[in-house]
C-alpha positions as CSV (number, residue, x, y, z in Angstrom):
1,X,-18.9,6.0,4.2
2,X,-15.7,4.2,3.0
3,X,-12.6,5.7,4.5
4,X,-9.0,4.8,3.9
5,X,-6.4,6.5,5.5
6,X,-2.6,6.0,5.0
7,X,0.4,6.5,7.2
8,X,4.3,6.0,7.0
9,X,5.6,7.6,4.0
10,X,8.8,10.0,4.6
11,X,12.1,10.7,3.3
12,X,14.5,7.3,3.5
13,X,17.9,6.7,2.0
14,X,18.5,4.4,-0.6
15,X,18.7,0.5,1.1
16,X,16.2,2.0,3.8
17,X,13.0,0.6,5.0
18,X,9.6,2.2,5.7
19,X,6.4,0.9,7.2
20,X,3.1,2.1,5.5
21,X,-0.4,1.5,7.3
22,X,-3.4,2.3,6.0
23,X,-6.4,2.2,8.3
24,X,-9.8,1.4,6.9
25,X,-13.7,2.4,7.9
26,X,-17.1,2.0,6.3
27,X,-16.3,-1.3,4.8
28,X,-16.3,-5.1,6.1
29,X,-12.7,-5.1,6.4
30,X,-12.6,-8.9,7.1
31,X,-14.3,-9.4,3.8
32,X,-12.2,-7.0,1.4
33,X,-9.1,-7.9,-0.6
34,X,-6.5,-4.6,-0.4
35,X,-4.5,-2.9,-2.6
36,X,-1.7,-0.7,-2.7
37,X,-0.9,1.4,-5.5
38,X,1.5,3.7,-6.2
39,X,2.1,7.0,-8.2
40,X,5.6,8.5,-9.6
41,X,5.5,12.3,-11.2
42,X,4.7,11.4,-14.5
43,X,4.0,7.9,-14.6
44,X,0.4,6.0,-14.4
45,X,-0.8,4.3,-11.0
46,X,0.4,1.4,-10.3
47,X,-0.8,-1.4,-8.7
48,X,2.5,-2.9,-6.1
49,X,0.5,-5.2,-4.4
50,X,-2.7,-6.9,-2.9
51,X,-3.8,-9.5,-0.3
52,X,-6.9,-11.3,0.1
53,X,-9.4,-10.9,2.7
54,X,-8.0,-13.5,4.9
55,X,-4.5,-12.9,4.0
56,X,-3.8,-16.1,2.0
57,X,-2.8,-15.0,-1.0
58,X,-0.7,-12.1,-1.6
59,X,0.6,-10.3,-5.5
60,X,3.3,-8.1,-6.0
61,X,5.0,-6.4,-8.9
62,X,7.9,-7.9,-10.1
63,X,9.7,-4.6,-9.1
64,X,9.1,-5.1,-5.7
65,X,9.1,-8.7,-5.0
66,X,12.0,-9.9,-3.0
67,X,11.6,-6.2,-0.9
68,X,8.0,-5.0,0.0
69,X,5.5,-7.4,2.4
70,X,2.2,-6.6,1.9
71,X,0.1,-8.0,5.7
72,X,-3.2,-6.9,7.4
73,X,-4.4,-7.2,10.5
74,X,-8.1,-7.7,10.6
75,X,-9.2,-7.1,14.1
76,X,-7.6,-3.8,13.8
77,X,-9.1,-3.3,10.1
78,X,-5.4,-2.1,9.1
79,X,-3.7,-2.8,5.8
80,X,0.8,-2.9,5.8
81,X,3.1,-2.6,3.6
82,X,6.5,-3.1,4.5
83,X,9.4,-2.0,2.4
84,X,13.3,-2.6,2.6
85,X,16.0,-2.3,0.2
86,X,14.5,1.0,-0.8
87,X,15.6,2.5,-4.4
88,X,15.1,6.3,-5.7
89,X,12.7,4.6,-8.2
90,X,10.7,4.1,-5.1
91,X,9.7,7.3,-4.8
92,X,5.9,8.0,-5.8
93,X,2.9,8.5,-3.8
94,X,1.9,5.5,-2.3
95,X,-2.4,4.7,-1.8
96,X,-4.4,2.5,-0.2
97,X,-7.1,0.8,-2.8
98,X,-10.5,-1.8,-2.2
99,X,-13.5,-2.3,-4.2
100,X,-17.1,-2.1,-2.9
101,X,-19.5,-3.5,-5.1
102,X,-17.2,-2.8,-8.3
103,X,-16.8,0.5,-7.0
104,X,-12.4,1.5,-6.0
105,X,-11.8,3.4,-3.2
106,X,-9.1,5.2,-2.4
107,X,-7.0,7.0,0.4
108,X,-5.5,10.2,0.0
109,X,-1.8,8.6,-0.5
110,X,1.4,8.9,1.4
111,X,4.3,10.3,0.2
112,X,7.6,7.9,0.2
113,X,10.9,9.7,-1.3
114,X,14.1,7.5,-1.5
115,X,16.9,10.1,-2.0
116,X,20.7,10.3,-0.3
């Protein structure tokens, strides 16, 4: 049984920084590219970034390139995301996302509000 779980979110300022984790079960982490998507009231998913199994290659948005790090740390099966410079159009649910034979998976998200 697949499990992702995310961690992290909160309420930041604007120019603040938040770590998300998202720790995964059920899968063979060493061999699954991540995901993180992320969810504003109103607004489709969207995907912010993704790394490869081994962590070579990493994608991000163009609205968060410059600010968020995607990493993972395979021994502990745990997916980061690391965000600085945080804006109010930051705020959204944030989820954790892999594919398993075509098939997505999904946490249950973490909420990250950027408000003064």
């Amino acid at each position: 049984q697949v499990q992702l779980v995310e961690s992290g979110g909160g309420l930041v300022q604007p120019g603040g920084s938040l770590r998300l984790s998202c720790a995964a079960s059920g899968i063979i982490f060493s061999l699954s590219d991540m995901r993180w998507y992320r969810q504003a009231p109103g607004k489709e998913r969207e995907l912010v970034a993704l790394i490869t199994r081994t962590g070579a290659i990493t994608n991000y948005a163009d609205s968060v390139k410059g600010r968020f790090t995607i990493s993972r740390d395979n021994v502990r099966k745990t997916v980061y995301l690391q965000m600085i410079s945080l804006k109010p159009e930051d705020t959204a649910v944030y989820y954790c996302n892999t594919r398993v034979n075509k098939v997505d998976f999904w946490g249950q998200g973490t909420q990250v509000t950027v408000s003064s």
